[in-house]
C-alpha positions as CSV (number, residue, x, y, z in Angstrom):
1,X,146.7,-8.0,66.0
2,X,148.0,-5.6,63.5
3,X,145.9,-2.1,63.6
4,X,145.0,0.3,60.7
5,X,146.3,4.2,61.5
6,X,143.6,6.4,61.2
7,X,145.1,9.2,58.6
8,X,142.9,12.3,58.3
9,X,143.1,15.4,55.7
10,X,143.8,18.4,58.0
11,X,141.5,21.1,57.1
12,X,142.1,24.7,58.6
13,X,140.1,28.4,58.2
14,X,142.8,31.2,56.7
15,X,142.3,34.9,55.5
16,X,144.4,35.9,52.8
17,X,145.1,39.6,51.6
18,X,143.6,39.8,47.8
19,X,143.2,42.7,45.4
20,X,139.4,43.4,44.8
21,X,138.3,44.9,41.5
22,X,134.9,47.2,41.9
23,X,133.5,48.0,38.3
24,X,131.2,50.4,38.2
25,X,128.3,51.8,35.6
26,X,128.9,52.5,33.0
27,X,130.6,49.2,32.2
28,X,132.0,50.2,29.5
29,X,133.8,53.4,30.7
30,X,135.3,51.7,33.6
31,X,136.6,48.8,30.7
32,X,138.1,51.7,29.1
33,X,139.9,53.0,32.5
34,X,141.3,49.4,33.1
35,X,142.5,48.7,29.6
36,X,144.6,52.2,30.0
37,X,145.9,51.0,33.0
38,X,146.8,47.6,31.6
39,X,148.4,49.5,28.3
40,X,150.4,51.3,30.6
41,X,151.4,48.5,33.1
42,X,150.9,45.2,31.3
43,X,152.0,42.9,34.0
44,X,149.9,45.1,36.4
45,X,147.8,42.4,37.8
46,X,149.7,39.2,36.9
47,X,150.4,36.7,39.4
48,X,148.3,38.6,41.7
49,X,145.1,37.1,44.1
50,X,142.0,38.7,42.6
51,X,138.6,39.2,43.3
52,X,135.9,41.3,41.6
53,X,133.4,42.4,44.1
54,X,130.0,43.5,41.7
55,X,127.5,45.0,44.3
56,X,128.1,48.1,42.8
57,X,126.4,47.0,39.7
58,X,123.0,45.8,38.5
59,X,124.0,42.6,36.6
60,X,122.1,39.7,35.1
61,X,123.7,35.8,35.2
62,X,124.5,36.3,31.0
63,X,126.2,39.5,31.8
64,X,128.1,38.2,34.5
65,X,129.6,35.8,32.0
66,X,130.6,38.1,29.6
67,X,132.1,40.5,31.7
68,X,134.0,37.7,33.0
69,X,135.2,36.5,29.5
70,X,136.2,40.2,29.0
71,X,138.5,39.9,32.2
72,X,140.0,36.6,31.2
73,X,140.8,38.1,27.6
74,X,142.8,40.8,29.4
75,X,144.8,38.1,31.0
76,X,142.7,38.7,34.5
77,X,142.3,35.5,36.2
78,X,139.9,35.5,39.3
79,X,139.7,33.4,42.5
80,X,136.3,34.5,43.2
81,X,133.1,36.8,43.1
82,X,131.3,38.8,45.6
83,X,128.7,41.0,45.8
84,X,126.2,38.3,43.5
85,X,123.6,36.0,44.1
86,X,124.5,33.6,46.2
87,X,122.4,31.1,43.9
88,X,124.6,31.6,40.3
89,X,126.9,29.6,41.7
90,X,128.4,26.8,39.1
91,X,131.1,25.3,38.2
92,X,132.0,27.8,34.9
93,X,132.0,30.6,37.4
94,X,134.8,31.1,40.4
95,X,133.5,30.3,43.5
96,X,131.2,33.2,45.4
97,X,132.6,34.7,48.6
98,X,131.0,36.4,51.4
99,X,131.0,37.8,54.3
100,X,134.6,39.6,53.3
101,X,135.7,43.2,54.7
102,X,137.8,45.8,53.7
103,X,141.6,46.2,56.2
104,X,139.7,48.0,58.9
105,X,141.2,51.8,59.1
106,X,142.7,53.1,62.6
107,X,140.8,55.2,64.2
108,X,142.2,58.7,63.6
109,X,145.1,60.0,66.0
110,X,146.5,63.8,66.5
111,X,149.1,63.2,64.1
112,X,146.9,62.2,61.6
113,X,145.4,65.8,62.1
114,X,148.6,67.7,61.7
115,X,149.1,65.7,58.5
116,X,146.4,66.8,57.2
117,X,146.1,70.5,58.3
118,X,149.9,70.5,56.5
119,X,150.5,72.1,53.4
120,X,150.7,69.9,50.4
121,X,154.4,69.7,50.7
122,X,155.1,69.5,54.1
123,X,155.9,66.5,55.5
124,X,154.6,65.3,59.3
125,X,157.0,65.2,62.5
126,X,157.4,61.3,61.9
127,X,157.7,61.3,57.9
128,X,160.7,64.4,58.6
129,X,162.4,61.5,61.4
130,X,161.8,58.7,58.5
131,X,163.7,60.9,55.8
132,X,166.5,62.2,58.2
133,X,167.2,58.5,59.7
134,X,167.9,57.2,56.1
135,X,169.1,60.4,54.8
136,X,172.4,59.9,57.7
137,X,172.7,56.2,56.7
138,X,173.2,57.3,53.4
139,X,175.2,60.3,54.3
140,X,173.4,62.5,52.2
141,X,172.7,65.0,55.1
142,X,169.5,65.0,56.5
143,X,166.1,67.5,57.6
144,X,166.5,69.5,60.3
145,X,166.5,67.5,64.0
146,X,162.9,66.5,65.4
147,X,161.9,66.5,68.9
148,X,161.2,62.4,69.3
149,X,158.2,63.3,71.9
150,X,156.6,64.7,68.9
151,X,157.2,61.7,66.7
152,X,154.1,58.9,66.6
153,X,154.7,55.8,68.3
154,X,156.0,52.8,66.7
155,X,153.4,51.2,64.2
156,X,152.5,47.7,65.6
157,X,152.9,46.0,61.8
158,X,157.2,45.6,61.1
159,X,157.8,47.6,58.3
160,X,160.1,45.6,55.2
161,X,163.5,47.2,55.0
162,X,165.2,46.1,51.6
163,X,168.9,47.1,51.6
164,X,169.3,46.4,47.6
165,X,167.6,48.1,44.5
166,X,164.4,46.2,43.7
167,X,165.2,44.5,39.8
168,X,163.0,44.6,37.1
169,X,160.6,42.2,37.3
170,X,160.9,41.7,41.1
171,X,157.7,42.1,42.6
172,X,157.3,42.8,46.4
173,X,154.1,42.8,48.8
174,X,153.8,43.5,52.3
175,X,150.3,43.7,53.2
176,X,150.8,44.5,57.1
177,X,152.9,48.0,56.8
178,X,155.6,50.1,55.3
179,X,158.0,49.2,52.5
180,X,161.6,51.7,52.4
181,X,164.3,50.7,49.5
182,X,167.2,51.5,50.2
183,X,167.9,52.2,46.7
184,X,165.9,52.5,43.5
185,X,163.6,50.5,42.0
186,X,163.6,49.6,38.1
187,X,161.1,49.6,35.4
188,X,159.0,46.7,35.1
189,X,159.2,46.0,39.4
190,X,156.3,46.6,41.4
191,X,156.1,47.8,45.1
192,X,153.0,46.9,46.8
193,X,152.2,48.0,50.5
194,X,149.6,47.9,53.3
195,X,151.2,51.0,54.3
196,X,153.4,53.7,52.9
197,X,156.3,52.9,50.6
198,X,159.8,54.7,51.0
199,X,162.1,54.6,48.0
200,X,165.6,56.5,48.5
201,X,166.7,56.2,45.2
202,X,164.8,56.5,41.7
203,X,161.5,54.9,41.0
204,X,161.4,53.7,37.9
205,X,158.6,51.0,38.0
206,X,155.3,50.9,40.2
207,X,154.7,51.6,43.6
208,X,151.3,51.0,45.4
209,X,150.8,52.5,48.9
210,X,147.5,51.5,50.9
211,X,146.8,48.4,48.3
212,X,144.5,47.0,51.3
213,X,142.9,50.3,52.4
214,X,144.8,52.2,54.7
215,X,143.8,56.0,52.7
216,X,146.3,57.1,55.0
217,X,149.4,55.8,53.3
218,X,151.7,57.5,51.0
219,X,154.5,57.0,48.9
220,X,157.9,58.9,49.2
221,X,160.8,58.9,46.7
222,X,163.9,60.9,45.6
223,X,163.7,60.8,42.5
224,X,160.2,60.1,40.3
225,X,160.2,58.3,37.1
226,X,157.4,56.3,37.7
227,X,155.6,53.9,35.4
228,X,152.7,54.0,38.0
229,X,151.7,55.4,41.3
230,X,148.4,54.6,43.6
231,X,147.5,55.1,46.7
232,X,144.5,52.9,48.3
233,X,143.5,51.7,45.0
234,X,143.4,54.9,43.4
235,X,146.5,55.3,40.5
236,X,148.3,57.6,38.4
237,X,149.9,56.4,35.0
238,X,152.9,58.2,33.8
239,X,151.3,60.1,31.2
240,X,148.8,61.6,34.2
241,X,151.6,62.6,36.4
242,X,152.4,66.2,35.9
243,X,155.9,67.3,34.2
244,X,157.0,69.3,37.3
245,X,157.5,66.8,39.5
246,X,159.1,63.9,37.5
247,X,162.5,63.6,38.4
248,X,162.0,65.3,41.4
249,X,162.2,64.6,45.2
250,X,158.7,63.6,45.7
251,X,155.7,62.9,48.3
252,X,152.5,61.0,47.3
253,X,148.7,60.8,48.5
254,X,145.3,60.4,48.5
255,X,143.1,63.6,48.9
256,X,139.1,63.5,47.5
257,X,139.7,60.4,45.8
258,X,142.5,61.7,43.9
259,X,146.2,61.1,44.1
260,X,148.0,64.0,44.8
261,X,151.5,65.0,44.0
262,X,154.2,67.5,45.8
263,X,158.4,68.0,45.4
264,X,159.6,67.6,48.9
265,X,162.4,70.4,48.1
């Protein structure tokens, strides 16, 4: 007696890291802000898992649709909504997700304090280690030495270590910690990190520190020419970014909501 094999469709829960667009009132100003961003970096969000989270807006089902058509014009594409009615959902609209959370934030530790009691351009105990340990490899000298008791204790996410220049048109993401190039990165690449991005060379392209909410992140380089810089969501375009630091030695962060910038030399 012959006997049919059962065959099943496997079906299994997954969380995936996305980028979430928040627009805010007025609607058109914050059109305005994202078509200087895209004028600036026109690949910016290419290729890229987005969703547009619109709790911070009081939106009707015919505006919904518009705004959406103004995204796709842009070249946006969406793989869903939040922060909407549960009941608009259709087949013209991308599907309507709940229940999603920003990356949770560590709770604050004492080196987090000194950080931020530090002068703009002083770097923390384990950002001096970070520099001098690369700054040897490359033989370039280094800070001066750093007692390791003082140092934090090894982050629990692997950073990504690249050992060549990032190309133009790469693009790299590491959503659970740190990105260092060990080299430079060219216009038209893009660096995008959970945690804080070290470039020992030039930056020539964009680099994203905190792209899933750690405000604690920052990005370091040796040399800035940057088409873009943000931390936690919040960017600076290469026009914004002041003259005296560009082609500098530089350290990036976020402070009020704003990106700040300061030569490390």
């Amino acid at each position: 007696m012959t006997q049919a094999s059962s065959r099943h469709i496997r079906f299994r829960g997954r969380s995936f890291p996305v980028l979430t667009l928040e627009p805010e009132q007025p609607i058109e100003g914050w059109f305005e802000q994202l078509d200087a961003l895209l004028e600036q970096s026109p690949a910016f969000f290419s290729r890229k898992s987005i969703v547009i989270d619109l709790a911070k807006l009081t939106i009707e089902r015919p505006q919904l649709t518009e705004l959406l058509e103004n995204l796709t014009r842009r070249g946006i594409r969406l793989m869903g909504l939040s922060g909407v009615d549960p009941s608009w959902a259709s087949d013209d609209l991308p599907p309507i997700l709940a229940g999603g959370r920003a990356t949770p934030q560590p709770p604050p530790d004492v080196s987090a304090t000194r950080a931020k009691d530090a002068s703009p351009g002083t770097l923390s105990p384990s950002e001096e280690a970070a520099f001098e340990d690369i700054a040897n490899a490359l033989g370039a000298g280094g800070a001066q030495s750093v007692d390791p008791k003082s140092s934090e204790p090894a982050p629990t996410a692997a950073p990504l270590i690249l050992l060549e220049p990032v190309r133009s048109g790469q693009s790299i993401y590491h959503p659970d910690g740190d990105v260092t190039v060990i080299g430079s990165v060219a216009s038209g690449a893009e660096i995008m990190a959970g945690g804080s991005v070290h470039i020992y060379g030039t930056l020539r392209g964009r680099a994203m520190a905190g792209a899933y909410g750690e405000k604690r992140a920052r990005i370091f380089c040796r040399k800035l020419e940057a088409e873009l810089l943000s931390v936690c969501g919040v960017y600076l375009t290469a026009d914004e970014i002041s003259a005296n630091v560009q082609s500098q030695s530089i350290q990036a962060w976020l402070e009020n909501e704003t990106v700040k910038i300061a030569r490390l030399d």
